[in-house]
SEPASE-152515 format. One record per atom (N, C-alpha, C): x, y, z; residue in one letter. Coordinates in nm, 4 decimals. Example, Ala and Ser with C-alpha at 12.3 -4.5 7.8 and 13.67 -1.06 7.14 Angstrom:
2
1.3190,-0.5690,0.7800,a .
1.2300,-0.4500,0.7800,a .
1.3200,-0.3300,0.7800,a .
1.2850,-0.2250,0.7080,s .
1.3670,-0.1060,0.7140,s .
1.2900,0.0030,0.7870,s .
END
This chain:
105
-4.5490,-0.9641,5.2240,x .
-4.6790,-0.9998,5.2736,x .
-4.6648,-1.1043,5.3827,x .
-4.7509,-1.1018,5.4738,x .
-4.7338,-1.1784,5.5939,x .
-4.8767,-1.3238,5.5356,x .
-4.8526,-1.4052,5.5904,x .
-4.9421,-1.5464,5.6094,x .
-5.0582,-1.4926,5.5729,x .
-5.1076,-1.4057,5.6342,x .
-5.3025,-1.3829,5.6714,x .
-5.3030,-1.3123,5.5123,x .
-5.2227,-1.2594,5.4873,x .
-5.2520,-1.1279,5.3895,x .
-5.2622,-1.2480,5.2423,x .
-5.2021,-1.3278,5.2479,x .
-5.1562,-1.4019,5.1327,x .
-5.2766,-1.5335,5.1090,x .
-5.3086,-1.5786,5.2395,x .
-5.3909,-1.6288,5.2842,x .
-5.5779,-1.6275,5.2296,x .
-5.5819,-1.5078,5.2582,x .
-5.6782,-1.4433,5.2267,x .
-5.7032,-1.3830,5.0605,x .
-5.5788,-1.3864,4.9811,x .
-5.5901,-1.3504,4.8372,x .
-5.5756,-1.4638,4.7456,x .
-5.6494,-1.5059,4.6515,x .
-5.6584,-1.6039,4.6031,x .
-5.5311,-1.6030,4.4918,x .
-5.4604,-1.6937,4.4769,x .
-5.3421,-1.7029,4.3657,x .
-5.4204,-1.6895,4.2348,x .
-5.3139,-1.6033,4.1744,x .
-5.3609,-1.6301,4.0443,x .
-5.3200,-1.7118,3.9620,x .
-5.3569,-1.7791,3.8668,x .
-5.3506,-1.8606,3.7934,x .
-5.2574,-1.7930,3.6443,x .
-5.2042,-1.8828,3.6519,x .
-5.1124,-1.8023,3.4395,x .
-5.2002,-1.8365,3.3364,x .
-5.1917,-1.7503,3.2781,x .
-5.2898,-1.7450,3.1616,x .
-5.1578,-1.7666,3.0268,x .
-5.2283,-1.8474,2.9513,x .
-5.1720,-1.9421,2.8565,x .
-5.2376,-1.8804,2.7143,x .
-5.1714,-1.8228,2.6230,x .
-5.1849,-1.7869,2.4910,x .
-5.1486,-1.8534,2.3819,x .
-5.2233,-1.8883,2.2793,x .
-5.1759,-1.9925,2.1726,x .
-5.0446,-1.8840,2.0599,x .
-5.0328,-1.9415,1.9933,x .
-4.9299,-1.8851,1.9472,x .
-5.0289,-1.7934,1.8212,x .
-5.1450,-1.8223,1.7972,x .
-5.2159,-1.7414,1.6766,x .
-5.2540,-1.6158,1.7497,x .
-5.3052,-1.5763,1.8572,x .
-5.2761,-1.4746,1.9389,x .
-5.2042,-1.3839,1.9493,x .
-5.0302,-1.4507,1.9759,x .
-4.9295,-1.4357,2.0064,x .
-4.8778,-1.3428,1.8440,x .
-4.8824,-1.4038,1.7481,x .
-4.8960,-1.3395,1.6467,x .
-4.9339,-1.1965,1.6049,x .
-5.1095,-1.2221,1.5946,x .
-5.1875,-1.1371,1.5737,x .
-5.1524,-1.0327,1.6611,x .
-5.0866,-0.9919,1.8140,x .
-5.0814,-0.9339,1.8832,x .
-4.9608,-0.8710,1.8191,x .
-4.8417,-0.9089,1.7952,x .
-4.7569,-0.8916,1.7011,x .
-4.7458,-0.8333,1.6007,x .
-4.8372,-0.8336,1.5235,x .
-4.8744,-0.7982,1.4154,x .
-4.9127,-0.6615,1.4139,x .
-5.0339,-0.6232,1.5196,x .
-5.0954,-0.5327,1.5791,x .
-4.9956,-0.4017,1.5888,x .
-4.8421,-0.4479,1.6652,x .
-4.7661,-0.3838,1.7246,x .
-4.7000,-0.3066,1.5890,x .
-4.6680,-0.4175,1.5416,x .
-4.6045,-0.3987,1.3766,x .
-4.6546,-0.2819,1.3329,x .
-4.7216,-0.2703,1.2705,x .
-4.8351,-0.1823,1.2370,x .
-4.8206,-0.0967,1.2797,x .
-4.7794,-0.0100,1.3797,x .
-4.7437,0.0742,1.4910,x .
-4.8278,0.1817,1.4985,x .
-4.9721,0.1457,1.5308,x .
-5.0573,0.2417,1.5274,x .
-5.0986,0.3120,1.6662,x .
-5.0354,0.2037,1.7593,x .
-5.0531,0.1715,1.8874,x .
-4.8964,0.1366,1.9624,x .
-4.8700,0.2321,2.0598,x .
-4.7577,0.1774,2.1115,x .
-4.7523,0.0444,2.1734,x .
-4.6457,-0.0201,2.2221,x .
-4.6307,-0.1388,2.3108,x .
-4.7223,-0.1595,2.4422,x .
-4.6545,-0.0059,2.5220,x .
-4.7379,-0.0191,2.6298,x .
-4.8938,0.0071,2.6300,x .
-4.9186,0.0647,2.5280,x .
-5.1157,0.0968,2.4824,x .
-5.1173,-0.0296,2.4485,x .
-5.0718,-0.1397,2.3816,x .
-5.1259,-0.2162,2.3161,x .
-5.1769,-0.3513,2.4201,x .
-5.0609,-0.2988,2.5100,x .
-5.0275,-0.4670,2.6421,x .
-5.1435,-0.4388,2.6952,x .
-5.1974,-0.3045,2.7514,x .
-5.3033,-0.2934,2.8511,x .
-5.4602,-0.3209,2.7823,x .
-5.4365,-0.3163,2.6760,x .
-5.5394,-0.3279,2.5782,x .
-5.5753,-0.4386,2.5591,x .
-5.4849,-0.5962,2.5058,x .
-5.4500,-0.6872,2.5306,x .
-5.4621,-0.7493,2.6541,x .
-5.4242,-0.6730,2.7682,x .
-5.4090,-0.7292,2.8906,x .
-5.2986,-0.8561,2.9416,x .
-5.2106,-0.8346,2.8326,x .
-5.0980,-0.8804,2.8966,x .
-4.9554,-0.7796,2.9173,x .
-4.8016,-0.8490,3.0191,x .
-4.7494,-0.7592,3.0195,x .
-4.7003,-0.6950,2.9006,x .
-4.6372,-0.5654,2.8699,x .
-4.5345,-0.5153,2.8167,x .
-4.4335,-0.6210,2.7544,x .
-4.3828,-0.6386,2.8757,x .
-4.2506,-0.7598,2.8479,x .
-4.2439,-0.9120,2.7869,x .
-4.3989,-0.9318,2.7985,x .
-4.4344,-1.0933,2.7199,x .
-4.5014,-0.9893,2.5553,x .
-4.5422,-0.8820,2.5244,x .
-4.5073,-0.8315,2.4315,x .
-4.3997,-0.8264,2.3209,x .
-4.3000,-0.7571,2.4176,x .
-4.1758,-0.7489,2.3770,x .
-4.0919,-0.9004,2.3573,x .
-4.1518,-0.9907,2.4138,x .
-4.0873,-1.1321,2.4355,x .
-4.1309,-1.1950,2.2778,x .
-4.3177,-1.1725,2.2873,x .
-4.3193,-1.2302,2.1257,x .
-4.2933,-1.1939,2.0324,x .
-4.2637,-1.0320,2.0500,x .
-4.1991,-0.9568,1.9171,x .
-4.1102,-1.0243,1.8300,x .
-4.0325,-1.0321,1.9958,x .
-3.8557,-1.0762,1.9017,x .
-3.8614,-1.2597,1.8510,x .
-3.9877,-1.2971,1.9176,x .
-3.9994,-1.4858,1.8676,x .
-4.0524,-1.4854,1.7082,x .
-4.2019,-1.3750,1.7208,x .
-4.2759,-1.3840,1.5738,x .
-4.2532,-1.2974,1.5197,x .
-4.1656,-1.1824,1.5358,x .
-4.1944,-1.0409,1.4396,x .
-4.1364,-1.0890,1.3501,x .
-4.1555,-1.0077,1.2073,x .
-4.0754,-0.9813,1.0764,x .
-3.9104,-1.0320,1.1328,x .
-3.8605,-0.9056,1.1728,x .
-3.7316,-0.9521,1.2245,x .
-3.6911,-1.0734,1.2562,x .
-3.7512,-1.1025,1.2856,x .
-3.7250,-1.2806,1.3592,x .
-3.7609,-1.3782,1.2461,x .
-3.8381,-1.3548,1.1595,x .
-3.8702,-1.4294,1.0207,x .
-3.7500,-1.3603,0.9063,x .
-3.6973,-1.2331,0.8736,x .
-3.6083,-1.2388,0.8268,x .
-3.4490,-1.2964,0.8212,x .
-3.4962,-1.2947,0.9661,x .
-3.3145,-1.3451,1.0081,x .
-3.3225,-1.4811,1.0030,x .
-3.3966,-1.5676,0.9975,x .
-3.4662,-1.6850,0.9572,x .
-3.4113,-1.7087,0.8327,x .
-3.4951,-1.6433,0.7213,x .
-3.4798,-1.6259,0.5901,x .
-3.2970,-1.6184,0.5436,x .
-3.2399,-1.5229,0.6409,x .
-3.0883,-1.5358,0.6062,x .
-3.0498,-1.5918,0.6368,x .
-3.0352,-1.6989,0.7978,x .
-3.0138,-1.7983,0.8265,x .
-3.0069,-1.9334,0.7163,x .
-3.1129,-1.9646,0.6718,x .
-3.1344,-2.0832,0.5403,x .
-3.0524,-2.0214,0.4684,x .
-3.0846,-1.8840,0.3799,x .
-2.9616,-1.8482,0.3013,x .
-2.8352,-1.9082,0.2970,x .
-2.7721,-1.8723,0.4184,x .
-2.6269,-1.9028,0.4303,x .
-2.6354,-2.0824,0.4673,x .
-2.6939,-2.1263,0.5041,x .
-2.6820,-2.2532,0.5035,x .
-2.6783,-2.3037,0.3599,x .
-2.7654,-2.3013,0.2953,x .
-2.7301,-2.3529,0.1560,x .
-2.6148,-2.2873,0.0626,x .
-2.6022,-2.1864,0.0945,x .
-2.4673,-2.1336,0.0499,x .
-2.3541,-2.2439,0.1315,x .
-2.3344,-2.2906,0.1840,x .
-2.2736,-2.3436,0.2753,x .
-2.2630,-2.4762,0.2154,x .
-2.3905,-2.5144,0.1913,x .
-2.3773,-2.6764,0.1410,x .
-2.3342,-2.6606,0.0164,x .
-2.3594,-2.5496,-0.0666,x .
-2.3122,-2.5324,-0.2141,x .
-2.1378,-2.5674,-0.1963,x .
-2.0819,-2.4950,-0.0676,x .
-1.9481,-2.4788,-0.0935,x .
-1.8987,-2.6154,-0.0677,x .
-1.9394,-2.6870,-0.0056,x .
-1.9016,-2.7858,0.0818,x .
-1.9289,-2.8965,-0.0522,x .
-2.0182,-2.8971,-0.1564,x .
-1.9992,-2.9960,-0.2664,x .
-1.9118,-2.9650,-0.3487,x .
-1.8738,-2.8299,-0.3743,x .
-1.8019,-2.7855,-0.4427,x .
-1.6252,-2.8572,-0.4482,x .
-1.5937,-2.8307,-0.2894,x .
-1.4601,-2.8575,-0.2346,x .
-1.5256,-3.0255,-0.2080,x .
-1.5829,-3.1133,-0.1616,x .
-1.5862,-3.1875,-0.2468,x .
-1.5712,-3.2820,-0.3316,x .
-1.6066,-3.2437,-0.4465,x .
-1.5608,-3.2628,-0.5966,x .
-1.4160,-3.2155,-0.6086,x .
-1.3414,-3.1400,-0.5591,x .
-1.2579,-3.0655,-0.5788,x .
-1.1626,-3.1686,-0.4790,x .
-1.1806,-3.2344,-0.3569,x .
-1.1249,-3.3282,-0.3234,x .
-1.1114,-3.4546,-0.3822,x .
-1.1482,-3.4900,-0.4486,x .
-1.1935,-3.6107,-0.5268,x .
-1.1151,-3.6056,-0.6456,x .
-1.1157,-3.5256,-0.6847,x .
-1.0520,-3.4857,-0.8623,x .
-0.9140,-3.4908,-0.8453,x .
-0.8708,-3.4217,-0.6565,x .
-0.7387,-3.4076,-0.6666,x .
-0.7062,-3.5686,-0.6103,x .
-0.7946,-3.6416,-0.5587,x .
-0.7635,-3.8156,-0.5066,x .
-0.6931,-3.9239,-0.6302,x .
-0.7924,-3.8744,-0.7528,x .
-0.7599,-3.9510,-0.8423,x .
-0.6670,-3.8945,-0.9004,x .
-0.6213,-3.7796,-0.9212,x .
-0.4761,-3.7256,-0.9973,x .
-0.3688,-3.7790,-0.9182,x .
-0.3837,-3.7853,-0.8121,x .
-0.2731,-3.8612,-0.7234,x .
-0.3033,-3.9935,-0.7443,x .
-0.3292,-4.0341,-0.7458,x .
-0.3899,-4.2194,-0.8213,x .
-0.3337,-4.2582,-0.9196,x .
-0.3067,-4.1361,-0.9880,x .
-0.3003,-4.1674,-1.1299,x .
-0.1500,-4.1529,-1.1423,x .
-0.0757,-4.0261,-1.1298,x .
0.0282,-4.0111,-1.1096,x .
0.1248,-4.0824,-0.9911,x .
0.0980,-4.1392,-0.9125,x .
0.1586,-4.2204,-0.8292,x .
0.1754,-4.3989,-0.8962,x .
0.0935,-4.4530,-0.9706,x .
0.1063,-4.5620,-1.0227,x .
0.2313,-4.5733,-1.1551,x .
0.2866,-4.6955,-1.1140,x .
0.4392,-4.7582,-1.2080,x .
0.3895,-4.7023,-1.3207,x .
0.5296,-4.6876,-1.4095,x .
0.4711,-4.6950,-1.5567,x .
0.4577,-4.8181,-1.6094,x .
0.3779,-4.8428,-1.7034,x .
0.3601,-5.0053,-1.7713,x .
0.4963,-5.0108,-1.8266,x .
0.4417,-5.1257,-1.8782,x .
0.6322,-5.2396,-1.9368,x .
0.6150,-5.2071,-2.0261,x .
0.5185,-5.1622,-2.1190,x .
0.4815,-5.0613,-2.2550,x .
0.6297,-4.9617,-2.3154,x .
0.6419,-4.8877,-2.1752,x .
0.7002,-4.7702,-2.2580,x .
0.8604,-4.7596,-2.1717,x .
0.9011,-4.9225,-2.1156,x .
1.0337,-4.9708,-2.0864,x .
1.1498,-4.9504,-2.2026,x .
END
């Protein structure tokens, strides 16, 4: 576009969606009663900010969530485990490394 052409068309402004929207739109898709691209024009946003909140709010993105924490606390489980398991072996060496008493001279 040249100066005059650009000039003459007013910018548009970005339009800003809350995330309960963003959701519900999501949700919509889920459901799959309605494809992506029926749903964007319907909506009136693109395809691709569609596809963008899918992968932020969908199920998918809340499950892998869900396994994410999973393995983290699995994680901290192991990590008290070994541990205790460091500790037990600190004091056996503590124990076995010290003189014998004048007891059993």
């Amino acid at each position: 576009m040249n100066e005059k052409q650009s000039a003459s068309q007013p910018k548009q402004r970005r339009r800003y969606y809350d995330e309960e929207f963003k959701r519900n739109a999501v949700e919509l898709l889920e459901r799959g009663e309605r494809s992506a691209v029926q749903l964007s024009r319907e909506l009136g946003i693109s395809d691709c900010a569609l596809g963008k909140w899918k992968r932020q709010y969908g199920q998918e993105a809340h499950n892998s969530g869900q396994a994410e924490q999973s393995r983290i606390a699995q994680l901290e489980r192991q990590v008290e485990y070994l541990s205790r398991q460091r500790d037990i072996l600190k004091k056996a060496l503590a124990i076995l490394g010290q003189e014998p008493s004048d007891s059993t001279k």
